[in-house]
N, C-alpha and C positions, 0 to 999 in steps of 0.2 A: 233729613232731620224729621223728627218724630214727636209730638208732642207727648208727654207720660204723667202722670200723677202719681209722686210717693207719697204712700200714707204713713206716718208716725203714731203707733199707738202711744199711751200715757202722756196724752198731753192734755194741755185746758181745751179751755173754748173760747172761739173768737180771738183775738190778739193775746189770750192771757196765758202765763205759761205753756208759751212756746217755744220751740226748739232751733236754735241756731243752727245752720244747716252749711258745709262746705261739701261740695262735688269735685273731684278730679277726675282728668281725664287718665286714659291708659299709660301717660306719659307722666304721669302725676304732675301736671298743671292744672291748678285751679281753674275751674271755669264758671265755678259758681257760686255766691256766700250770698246768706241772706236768711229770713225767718220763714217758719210755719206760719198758714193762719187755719184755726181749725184742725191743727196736724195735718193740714197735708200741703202739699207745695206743685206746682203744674210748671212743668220743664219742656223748653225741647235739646232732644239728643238725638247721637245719630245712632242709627237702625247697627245692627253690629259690631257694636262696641263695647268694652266695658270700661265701667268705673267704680270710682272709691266714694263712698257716703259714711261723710262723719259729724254727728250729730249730737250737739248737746244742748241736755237743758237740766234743770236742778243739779247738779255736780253728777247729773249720770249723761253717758257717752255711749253713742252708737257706732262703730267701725265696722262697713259692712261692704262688700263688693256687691255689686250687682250688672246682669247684660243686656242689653238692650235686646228685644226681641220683638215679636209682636203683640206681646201684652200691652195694654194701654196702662195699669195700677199695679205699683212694687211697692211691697208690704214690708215695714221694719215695726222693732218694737222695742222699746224702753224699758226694763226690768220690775217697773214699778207704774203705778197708775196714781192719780191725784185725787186720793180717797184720805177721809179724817181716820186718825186712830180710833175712834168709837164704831169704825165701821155701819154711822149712819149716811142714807145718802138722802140727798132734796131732791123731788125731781116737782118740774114745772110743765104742768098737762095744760093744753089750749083745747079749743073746740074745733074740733076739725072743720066744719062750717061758718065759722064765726072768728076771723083772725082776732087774736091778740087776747081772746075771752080766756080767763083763766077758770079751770073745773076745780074746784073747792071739795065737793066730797063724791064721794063713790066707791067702786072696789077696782084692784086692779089684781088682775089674776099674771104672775111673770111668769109662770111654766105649769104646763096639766100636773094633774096629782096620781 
């Protein structure tokens, strides 16, 4: 057995839209239902093996094989991300020295020009 982390892109954060998750085995036996937290989920499975991951959350569906190898993190993705139609986003800066302090004004630069 191996422990793994699959990550779930388009999900919330924290418990909040998250993704229902079932794992079968090669035998297609369940061996495992349960939620995301943070999109992602920490398993263990066994080394050489593959399985089925199907995942849902908003009325959208992930059906995806994947093999257990010596990767520690297997990457899926939801078609969509949990963005407003105005295509504005919030985002919440702390002070890296100073837990929980929130930075109010500044610049932020997201990619060179």
């Amino acid at each position: 057995m191996k422990e793994v982390k699959l990550k779930l892109y388009g999900l919330g954060i924290n418990n909040n839209y998250q993704a229902k998750v079932f794992i079968y085995d090669s035998y297609n036996n369940l061996i495992y239902e349960g939620y995301t937290y943070n999109g992602y989920l920490i398993i263990s499975l066994n080394i050489n093996q593959r399985y089925k991951l199907v995942a849902s959350s908003l009325n959208e569906y992930i059906n995806a094989y994947f093999y257990i190898n010596d990767n520690y993190e297997y990457i899926f993705f939801f078609k969509r991300s949990l963005l407003n139609t105005n295509n504005n986003i919030t985002l919440i800066l702390t002070d890296y020295y100073y837990d929980n302090l929130p930075i109010s004004k500044g610049e932020l630069i997201l990619w060179k020009r």
